[in-house]
C-alpha positions as CSV (number, residue, x, y, z in Angstrom):
1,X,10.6,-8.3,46.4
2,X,12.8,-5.2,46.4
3,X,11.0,-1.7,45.8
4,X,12.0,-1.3,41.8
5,X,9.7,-4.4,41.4
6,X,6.8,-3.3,43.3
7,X,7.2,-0.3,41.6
8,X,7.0,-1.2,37.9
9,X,4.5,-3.4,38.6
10,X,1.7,-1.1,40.9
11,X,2.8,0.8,37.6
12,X,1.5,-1.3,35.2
13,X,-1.5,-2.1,37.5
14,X,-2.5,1.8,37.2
15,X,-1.3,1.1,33.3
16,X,-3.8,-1.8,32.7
17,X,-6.5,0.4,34.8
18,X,-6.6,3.1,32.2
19,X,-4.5,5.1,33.9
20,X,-1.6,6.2,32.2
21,X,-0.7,9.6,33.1
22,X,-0.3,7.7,36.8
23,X,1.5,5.3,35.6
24,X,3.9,7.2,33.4
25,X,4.4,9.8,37.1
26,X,5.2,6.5,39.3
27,X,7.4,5.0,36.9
28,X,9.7,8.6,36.7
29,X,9.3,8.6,40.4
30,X,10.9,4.8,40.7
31,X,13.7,5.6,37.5
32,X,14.7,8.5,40.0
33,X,15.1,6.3,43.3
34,X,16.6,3.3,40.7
35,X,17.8,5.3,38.1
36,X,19.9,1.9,37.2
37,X,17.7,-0.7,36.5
38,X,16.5,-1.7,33.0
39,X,13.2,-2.6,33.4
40,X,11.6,0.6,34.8
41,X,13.1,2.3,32.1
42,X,11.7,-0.3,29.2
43,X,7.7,-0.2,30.8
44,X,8.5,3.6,30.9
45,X,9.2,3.3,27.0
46,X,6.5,0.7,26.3
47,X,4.3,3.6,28.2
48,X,5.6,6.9,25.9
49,X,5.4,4.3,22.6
50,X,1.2,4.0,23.3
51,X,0.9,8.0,24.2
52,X,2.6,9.2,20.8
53,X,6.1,10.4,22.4
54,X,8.7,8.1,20.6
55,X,11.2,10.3,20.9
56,X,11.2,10.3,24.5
57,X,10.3,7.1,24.3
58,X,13.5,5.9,22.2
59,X,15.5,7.9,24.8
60,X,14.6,5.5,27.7
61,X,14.6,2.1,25.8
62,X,18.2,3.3,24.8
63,X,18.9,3.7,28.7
64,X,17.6,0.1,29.0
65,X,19.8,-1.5,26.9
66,X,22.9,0.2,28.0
67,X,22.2,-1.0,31.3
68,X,21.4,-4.5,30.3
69,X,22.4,-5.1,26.6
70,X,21.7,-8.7,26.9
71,X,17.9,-8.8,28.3
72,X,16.1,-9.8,24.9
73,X,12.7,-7.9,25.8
74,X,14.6,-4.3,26.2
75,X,16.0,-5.3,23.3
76,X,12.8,-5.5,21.1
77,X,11.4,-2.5,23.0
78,X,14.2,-0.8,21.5
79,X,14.1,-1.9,18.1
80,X,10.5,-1.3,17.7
81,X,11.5,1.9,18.6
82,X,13.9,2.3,16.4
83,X,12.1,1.4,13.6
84,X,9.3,3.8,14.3
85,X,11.8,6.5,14.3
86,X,13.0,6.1,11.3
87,X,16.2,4.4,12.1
88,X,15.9,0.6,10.4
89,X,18.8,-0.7,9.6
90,X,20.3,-0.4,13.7
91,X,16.7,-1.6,14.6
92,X,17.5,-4.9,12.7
93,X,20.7,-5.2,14.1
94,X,18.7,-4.8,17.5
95,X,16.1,-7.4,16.2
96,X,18.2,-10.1,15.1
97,X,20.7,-9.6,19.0
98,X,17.6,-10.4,20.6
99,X,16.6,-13.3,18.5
100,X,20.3,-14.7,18.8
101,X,19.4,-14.6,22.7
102,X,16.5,-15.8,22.8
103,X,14.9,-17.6,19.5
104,X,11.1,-18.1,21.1
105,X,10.5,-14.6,21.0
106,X,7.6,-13.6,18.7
107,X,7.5,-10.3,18.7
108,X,10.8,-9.8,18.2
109,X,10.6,-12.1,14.9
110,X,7.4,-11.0,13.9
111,X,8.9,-6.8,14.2
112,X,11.9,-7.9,12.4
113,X,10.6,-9.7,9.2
114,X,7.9,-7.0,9.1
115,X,10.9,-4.2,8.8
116,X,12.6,-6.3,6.5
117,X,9.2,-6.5,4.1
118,X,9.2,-2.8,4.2
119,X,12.1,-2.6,2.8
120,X,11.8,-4.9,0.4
121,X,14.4,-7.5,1.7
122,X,11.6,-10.4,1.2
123,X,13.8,-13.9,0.8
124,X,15.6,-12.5,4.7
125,X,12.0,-12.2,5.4
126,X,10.6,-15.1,4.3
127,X,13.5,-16.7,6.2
128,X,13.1,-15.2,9.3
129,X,9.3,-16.2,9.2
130,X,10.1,-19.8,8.5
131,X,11.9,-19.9,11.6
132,X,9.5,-18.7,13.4
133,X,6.7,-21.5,11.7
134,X,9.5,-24.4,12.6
135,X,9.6,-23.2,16.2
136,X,5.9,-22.5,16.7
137,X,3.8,-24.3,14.2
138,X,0.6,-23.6,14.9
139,X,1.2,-20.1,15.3
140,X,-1.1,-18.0,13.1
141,X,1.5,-14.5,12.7
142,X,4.8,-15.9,11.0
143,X,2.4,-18.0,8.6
144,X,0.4,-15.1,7.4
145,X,3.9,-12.7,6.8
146,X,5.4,-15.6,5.0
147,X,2.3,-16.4,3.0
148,X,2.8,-12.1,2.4
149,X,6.6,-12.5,1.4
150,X,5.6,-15.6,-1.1
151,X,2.3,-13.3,-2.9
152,X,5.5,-9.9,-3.0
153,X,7.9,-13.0,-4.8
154,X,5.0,-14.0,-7.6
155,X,4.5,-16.9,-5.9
156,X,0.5,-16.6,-5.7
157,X,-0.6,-20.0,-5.9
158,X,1.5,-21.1,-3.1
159,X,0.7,-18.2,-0.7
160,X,-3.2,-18.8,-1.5
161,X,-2.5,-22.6,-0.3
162,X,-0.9,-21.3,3.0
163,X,-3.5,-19.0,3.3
164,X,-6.4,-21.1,3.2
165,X,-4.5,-23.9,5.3
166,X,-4.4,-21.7,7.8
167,X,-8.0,-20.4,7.7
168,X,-9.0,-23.9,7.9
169,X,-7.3,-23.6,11.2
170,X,-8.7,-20.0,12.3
171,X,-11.9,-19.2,10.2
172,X,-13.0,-16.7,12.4
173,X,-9.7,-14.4,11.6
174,X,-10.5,-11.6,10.1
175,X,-7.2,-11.1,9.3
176,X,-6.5,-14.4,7.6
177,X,-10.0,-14.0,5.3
178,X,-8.1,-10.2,4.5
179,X,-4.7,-11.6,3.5
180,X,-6.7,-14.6,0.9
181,X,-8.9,-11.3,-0.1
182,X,-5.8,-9.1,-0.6
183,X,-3.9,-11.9,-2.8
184,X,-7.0,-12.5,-5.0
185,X,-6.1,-9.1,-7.1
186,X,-2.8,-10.3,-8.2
187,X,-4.0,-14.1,-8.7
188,X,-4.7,-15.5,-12.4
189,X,-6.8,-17.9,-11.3
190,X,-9.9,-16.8,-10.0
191,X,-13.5,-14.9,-10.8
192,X,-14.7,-12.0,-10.4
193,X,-17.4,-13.1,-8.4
194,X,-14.9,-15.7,-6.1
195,X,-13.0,-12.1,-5.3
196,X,-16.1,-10.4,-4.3
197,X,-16.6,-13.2,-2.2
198,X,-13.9,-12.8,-0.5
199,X,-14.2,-9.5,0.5
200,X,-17.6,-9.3,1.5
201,X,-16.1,-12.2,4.4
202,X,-13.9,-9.9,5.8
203,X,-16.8,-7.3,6.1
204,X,-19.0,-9.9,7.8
205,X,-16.6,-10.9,10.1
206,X,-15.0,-6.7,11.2
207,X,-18.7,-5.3,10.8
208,X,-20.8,-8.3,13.0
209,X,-24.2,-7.2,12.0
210,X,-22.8,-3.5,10.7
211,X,-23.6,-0.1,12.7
212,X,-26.4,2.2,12.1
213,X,-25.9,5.5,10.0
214,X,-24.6,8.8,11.8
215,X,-26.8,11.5,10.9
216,X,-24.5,14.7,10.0
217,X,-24.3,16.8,13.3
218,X,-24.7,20.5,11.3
219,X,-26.3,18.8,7.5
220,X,-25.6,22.3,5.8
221,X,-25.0,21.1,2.0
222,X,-22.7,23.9,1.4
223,X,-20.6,24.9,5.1
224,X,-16.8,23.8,4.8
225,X,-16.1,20.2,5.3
226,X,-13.5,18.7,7.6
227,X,-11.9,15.8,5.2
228,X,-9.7,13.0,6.6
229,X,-7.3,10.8,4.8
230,X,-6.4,7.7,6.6
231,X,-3.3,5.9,5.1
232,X,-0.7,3.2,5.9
233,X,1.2,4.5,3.9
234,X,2.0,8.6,3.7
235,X,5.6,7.9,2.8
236,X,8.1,7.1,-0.7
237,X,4.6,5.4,-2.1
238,X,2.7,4.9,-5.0
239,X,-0.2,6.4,-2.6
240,X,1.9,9.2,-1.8
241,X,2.4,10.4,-6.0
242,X,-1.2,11.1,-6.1
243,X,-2.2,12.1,-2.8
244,X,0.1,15.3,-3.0
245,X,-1.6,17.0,-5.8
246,X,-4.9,17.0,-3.6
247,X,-3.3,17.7,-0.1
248,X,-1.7,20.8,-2.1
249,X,-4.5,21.9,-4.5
250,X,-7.6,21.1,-2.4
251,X,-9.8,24.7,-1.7
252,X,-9.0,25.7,1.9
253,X,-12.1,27.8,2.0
254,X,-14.2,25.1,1.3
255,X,-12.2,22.1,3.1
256,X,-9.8,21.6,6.2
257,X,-7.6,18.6,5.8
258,X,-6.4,16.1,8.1
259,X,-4.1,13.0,8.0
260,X,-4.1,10.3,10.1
261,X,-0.7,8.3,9.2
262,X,-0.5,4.9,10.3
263,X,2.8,4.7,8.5
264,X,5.5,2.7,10.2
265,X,8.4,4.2,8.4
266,X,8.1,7.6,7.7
267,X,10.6,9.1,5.8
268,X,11.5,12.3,4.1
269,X,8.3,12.3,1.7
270,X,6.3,11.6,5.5
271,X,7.7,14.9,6.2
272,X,6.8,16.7,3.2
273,X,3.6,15.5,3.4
274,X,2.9,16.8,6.7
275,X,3.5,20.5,5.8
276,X,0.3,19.8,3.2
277,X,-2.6,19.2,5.8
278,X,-4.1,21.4,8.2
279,X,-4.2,18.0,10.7
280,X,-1.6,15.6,10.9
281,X,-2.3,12.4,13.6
282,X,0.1,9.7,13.9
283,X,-1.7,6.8,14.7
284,X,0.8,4.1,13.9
285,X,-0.2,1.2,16.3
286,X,-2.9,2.8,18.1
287,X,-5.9,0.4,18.5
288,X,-9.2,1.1,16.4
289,X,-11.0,2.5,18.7
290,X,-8.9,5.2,19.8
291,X,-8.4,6.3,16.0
292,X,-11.8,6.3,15.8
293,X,-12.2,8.5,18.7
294,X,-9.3,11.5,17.4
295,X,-11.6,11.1,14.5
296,X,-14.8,12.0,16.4
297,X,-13.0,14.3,18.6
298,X,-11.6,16.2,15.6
299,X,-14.9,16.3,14.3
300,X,-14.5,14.8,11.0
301,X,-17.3,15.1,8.7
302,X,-15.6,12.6,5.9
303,X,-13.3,9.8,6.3
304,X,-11.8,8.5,2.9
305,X,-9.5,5.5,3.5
306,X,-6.7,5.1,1.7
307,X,-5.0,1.6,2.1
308,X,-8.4,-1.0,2.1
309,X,-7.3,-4.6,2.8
310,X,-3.2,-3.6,2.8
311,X,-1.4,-4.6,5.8
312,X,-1.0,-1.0,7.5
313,X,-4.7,0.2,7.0
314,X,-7.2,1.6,9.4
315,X,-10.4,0.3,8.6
316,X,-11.0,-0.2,12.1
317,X,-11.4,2.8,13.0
318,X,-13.9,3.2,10.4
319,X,-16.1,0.0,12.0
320,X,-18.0,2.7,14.6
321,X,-18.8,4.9,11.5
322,X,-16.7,7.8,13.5
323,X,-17.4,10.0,10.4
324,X,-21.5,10.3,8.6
325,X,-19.5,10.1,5.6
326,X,-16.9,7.2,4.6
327,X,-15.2,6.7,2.0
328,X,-12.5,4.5,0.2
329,X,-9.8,5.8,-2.7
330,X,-6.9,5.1,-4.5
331,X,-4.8,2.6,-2.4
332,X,-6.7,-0.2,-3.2
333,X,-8.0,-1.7,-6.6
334,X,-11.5,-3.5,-5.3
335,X,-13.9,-3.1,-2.3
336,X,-13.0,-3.2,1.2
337,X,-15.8,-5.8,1.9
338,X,-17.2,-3.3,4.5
339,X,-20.9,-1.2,4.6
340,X,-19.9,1.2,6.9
341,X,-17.8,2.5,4.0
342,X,-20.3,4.2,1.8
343,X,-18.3,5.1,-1.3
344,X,-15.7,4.1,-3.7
345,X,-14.1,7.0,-5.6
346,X,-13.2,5.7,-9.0
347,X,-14.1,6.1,-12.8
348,X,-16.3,5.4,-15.7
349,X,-13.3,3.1,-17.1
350,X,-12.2,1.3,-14.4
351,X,-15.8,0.9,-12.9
352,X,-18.4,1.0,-15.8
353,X,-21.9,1.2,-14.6
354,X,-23.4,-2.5,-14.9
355,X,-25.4,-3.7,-17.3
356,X,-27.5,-6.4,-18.1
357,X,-28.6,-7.0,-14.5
358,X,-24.8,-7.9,-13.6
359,X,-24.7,-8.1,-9.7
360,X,-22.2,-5.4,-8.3
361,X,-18.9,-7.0,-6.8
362,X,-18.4,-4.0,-4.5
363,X,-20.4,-3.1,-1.2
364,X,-19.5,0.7,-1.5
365,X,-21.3,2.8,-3.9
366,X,-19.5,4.1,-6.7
367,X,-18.9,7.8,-7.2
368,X,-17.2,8.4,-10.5
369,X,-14.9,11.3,-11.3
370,X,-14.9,12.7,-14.6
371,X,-12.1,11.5,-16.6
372,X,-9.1,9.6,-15.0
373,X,-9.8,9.2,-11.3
374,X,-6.0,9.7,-10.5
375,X,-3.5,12.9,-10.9
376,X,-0.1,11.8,-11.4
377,X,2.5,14.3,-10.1
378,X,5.9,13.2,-11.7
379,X,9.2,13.3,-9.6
380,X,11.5,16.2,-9.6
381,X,14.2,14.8,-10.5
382,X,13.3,13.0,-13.8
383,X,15.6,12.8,-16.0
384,X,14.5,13.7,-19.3
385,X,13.6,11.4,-22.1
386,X,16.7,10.9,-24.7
387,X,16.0,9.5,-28.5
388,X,14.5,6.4,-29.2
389,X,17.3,3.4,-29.0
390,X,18.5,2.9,-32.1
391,X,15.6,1.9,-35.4
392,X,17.8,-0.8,-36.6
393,X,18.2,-2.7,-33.7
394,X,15.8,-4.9,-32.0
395,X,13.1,-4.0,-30.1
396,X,13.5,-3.8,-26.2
397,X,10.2,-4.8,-24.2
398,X,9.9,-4.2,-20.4
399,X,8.0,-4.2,-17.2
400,X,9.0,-2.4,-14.0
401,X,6.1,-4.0,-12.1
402,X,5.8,-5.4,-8.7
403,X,6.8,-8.7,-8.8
404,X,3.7,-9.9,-7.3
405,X,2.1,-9.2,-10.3
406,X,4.0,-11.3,-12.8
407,X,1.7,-14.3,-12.2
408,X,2.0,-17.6,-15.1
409,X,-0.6,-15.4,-17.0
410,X,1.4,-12.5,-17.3
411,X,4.6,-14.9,-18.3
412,X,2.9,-16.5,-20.8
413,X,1.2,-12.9,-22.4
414,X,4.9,-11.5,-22.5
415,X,6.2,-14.5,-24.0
416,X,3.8,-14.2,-26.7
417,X,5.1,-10.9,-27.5
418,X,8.4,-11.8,-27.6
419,X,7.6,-14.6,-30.2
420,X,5.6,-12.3,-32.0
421,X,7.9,-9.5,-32.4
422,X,11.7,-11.7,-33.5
423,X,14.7,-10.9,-31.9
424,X,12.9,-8.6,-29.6
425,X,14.3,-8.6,-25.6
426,X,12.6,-7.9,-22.4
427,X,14.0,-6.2,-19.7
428,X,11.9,-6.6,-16.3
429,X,12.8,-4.2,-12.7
430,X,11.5,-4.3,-9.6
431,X,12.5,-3.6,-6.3
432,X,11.8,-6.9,-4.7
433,X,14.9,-8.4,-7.1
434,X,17.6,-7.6,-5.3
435,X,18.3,-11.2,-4.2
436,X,20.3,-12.8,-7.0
437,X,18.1,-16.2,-6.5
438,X,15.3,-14.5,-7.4
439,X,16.3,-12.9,-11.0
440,X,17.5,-16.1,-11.5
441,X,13.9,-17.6,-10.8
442,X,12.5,-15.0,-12.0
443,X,14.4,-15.6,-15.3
444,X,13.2,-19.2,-15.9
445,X,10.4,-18.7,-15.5
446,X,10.5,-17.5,-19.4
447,X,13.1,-20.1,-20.0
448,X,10.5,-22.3,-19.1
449,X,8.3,-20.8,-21.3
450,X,10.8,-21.5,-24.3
451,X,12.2,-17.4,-24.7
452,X,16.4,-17.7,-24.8
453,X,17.9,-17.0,-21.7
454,X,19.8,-14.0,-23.5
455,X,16.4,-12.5,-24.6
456,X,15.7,-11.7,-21.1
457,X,17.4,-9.0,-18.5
458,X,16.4,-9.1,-14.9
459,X,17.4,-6.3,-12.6
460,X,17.8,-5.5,-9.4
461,X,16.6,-2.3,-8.4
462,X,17.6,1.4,-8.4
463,X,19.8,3.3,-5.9
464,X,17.5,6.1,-6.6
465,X,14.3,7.4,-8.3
466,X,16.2,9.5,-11.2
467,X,18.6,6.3,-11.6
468,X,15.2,4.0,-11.9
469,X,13.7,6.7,-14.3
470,X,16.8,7.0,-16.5
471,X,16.6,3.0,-17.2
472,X,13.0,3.7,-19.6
473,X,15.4,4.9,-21.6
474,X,16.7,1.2,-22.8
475,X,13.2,0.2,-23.6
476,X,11.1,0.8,-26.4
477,X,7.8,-0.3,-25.5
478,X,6.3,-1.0,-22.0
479,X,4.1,-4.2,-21.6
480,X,1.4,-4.1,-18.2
481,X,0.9,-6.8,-16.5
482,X,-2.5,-8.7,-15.8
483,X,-5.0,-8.4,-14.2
484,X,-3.6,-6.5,-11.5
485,X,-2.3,-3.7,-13.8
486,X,0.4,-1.0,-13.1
487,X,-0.2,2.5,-12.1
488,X,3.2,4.3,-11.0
489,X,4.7,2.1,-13.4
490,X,2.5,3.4,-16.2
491,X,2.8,6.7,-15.5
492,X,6.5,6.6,-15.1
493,X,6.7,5.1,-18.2
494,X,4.7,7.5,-20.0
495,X,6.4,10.5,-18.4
496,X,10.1,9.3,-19.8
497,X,8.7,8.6,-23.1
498,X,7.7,4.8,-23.3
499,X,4.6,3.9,-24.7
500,X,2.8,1.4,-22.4
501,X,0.2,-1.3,-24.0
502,X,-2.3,-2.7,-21.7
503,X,-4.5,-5.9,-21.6
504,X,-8.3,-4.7,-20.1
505,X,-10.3,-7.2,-18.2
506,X,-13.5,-7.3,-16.0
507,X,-12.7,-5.7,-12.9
508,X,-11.0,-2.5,-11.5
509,X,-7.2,-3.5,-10.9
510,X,-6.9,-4.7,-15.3
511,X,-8.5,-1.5,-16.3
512,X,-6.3,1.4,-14.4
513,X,-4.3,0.7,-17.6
514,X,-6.9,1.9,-20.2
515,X,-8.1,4.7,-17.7
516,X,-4.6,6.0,-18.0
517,X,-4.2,5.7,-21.5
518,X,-7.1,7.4,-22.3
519,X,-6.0,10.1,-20.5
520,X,-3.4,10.7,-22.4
521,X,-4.9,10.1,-25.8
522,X,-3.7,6.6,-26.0
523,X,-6.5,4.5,-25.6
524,X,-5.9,2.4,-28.6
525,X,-2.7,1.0,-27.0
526,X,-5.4,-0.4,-24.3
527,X,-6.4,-4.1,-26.0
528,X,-9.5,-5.8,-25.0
529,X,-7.5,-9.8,-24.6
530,X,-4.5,-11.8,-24.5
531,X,-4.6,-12.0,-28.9
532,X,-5.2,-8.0,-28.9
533,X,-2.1,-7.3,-26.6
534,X,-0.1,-9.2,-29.0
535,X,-0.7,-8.2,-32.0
536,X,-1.0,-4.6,-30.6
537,X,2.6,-4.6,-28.9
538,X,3.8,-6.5,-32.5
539,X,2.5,-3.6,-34.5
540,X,3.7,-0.9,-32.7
541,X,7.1,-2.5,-32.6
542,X,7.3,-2.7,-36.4
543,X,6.0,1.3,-36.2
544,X,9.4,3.0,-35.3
545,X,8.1,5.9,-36.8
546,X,5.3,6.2,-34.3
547,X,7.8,5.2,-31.6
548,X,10.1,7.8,-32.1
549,X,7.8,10.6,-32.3
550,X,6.3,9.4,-29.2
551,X,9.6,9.1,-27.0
552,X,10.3,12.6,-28.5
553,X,6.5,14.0,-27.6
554,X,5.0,11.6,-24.9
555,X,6.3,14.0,-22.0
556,X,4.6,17.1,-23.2
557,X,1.7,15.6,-24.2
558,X,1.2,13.9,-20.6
559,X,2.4,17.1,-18.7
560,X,-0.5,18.3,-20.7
561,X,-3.0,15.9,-20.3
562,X,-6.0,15.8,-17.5
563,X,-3.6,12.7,-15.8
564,X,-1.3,15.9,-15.1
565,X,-4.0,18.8,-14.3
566,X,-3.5,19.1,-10.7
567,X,-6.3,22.2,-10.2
568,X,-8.7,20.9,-12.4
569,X,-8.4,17.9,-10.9
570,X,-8.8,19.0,-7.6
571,X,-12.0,20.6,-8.4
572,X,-13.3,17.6,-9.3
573,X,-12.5,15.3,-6.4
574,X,-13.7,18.4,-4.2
575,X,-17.0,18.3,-5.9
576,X,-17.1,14.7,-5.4
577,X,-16.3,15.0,-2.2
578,X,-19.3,18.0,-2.2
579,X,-22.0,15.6,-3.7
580,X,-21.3,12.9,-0.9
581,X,-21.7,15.2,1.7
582,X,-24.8,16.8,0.1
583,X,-26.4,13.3,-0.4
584,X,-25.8,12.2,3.2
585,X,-27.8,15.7,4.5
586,X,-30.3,14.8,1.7
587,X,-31.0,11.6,3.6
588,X,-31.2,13.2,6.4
589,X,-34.0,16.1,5.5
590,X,-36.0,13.2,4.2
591,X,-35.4,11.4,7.7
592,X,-33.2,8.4,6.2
């Protein structure tokens, strides 16, 4: 065994020991004395990669595959890299070398399709985790992302089936029972209570029995609080729209701010982000437990998660209760399942109290912000709203929702519309149609439903946000879908003038529609079922009067609305905030 062996591995010995500032010293040592071989220079990667220093990191696995471009490991060391650096598209080029090389290895699949997901190249994904399922079979990864790619394609039913088939294999996956929980909110075709369900599994099987309360270390009511956000997803995001207006307007003199980014791709919004909190942790593929202890060690008084049961969250960090106050908001429509998370921040109108003895589908406690529990901040470079399309033509319909939520219920709604309102069109955008063979299945599925082909445009998406903005301008009318309603997309609507009408239902992801309406004074465009939505899109269609004055007066009216007040609305998810804190020290004076 020659000495750049024993080197790299008395390394990793001292690695796997917990020791690796040691490790990281001998490895330099042996890249001096064999500053040619790969290897040395890929554990020294692998090493920087766990400690936080990527860009050093990216430096050596970039040594390693110059000096042996054809070793398939240094190759997916290097494209992890890559991608956690920003740089995607050469990190799939790196991905898909070391597959050609070598097929078997996972990782390198499992990295790939995952980069692919993010951005939003789902059939290549689903592809590459096919081949992955046809080599390995029983091998629980490429099943789950594909069962992912078919919920992001609409394809619900299916990916619930592949789902369950493989918990039958792996009950005890906590991941799995997360995935089946996750694809409930866009399905059609389950309860409320079979939802609930299927969160509070995942909490059984993360908490084990659940820990014990952490009593506040200084229970002052009233001293300035240490807030942490924990996100997935602190980049070009939904999450990130409504997160900005409370990074930005939150009191410093009452709160310090920290963000612990598990985000994978960061990008320029990542970076603008960062210059709004006092604390900014990366924490992208750190384990749990070490999250958990920044947390302590930063000495966070609240955590609010922001991702629930989304692929990228943190919720196990949460599992030690590293924070006597936890908390879970805005990037997730239902309960995370878990008790060590004590609240859910939402509102009277997506979560009104329950009567009639109704048991609660949510293991948080509910705090509820006055008014709308969101603040929409609208992108910069909106274009502004131009005239209504022309009175005498027909009315254009449209949806620029995810395409997981256009489910066979949704379809069949729209349809409805369409027959209601004659010669009307419907124009649906999304970024996951940027495959051509899925507009076209996207488009019969209406076909299906007995709507003319020429009655229906599907388009990929936008090169940009102002370009994806400016296309509100060929609709009329805005139909949500159901029951996982839209939230950017409703608020992008409103902001370019398009009224949005909104079917309400039973749980928290149908009625962020009539929460947002209201907000803006539009609550009557909110309808209570499938018949109401109807005839409520119908008569609003035959109202161009009312249409044009709202395409020429929505934008003001929303600027102007609570959905737009950034400090009033930080004042109230501060006092929220506040009145957690102050119940948590009340428990403890009375020795709960």
């Amino acid at each position: 065994m020659n000495s750049a062996i024993q080197a790299g591995q008395a390394a990793m010995a001292l690695h796997a020991a917990g020791d690796a500032a040691k490790a990281e010293a001998k490895l330099r040592d042996a890249i001096r004395r064999h500053p040619a071989d790969p290897t040395l220079c890929r554990l020294l990667a692998a090493i920087l990669t766990e400690s936080g220093r990527t860009d050093q990191a990216l430096f050596f696995a970039e040594r390693a595959a110059s000096l042996d471009p054809d070793q398939p490991v240094v190759l997916h060391t290097l494209g992890v890299l890559q991608a956690i650096t920003g740089k995607a598209d050469p990190a799939i080029a790196t991905l898909r070398r070391a597959l050609d090389l070598k097929p078997s290895l996972e990782v390198a699949r499992i990295e790939l399709a995952k980069i692919l997901f993010a951005r939003h190249r789902i059939p290549e994904a689903e592809v590459v985790y096919r081949a992955g399922m046809a080599l390995n079979p029983g091998g629980i990864e490429c099943r789950l992302g594909h069962a992912r790619c078919l919920v992001a394609l609409g394809r619900n039913a299916e990916a619930q089936a592949e789902i369950q088939a493989t918990i039958a294999e792996a009950p005890a996956s906590p991941t799995l029972r997360s995935e089946l929980a996750s694809s409930m909110n866009y399905a059609d075709n389950v309860s409320p209570p079979e939802i609930a369900a299927a969160h509070f599994a995942v909490g059984e099987l993360l908490e084990k029995g659940g820990p014990a309360p952490v009593t506040p270390a200084d229970p002052d009511p009233d001293r300035p609080l240490r807030i942490a956000f924990l996100s997935g997803d602190l980049r070009a995001h939904s999450v990130a729209f409504f997160l900005e207006p409370i990074l930005e307007r939150l009191d410093r003199n009452a709160f310090h701010v920290a963000c612990y980014s598990n985000t994978p791709d960061p990008d320029a919004v990542t970076a603008r982000l960062r210059t709004r909190a006092d604390l900014w942790r990366e924490v992208v593929r750190l384990p749990g437990s070490e999250v958990a202890a920044l947390l302590r060690a930063d000495a966070c008084d609240i955590a609010i998660d922001l991702s629930g049961l989304t692929p990228w969250h943190c919720l196990e960090a949460l599992l030690s209760r590293p924070a006597p106050v936890q908390a879970t908001y805005l990037g997730y429509p239902n309960t995370t399942g878990l008790r060590c998370i004590d609240y859910r921040i939402v509102d009277a109108l997506t979560d009104p109290p329950v009567t009639n003895g109704a048991p609660p589908y949510t293991t948080e406690s509910f705090v509820r912000l006055p008014g709308c529990f969101l603040c929409y901040r609208p992108p910069a470079d909106a274009p502004a709203p131009v005239p209504a399309p022309d009175p005498r033509g027909p009315v254009t319909f449209g949806s620029f929702n995810a395409l997981a939520k256009i489910n066979p219920t949704t379809v069949q709604m729209w349809c409805r519309v369409l027959k209601a309102v004659p010669g009307s069109r419907l124009i649906i955008k999304t970024y996951h149609l940027g495959d051509t063979g899925v507009r076209a299945e996207v488009a019969g599925r209406f076909a299906a439903a007995g709507i003319e082909p020429s009655r229906v445009d599907v388009l990929p998406p936008s090169r940009s946000t102002a370009e994806h903005l400016a296309t509100y301008q060929r609709l009329d009318i805005a139909l949500d879908t159901f029951p996982y309603a839209g939230t950017t997309t409703t608020c992008e609507a409103l902001w370019m003038g398009v009224p949005v009408v909104s079917r309400v239902g039973a749980t928290h992801a149908s009625r962020v529609g009539l929460s947002l309406l209201t907000a803006v004074g539009l609550a009557d465009l909110a309808a209570p079922d499938e018949q109401a939505l109807v005839d409520t899109a119908a008569a609003l269609a035959a109202d161009r009067t009312r249409l044009a004055g709202l395409r020429a007066s929505l934008r003001s009216r929303v600027a102007a609305s609570p959905l737009c007040d950034e400090p009033g609305f930080a004042a109230r998810f501060g006092e929220a905030i506040r009145s957690m804190w102050r119940e948590a020290c009340g428990k403890h004076a009375q020795g709960g």
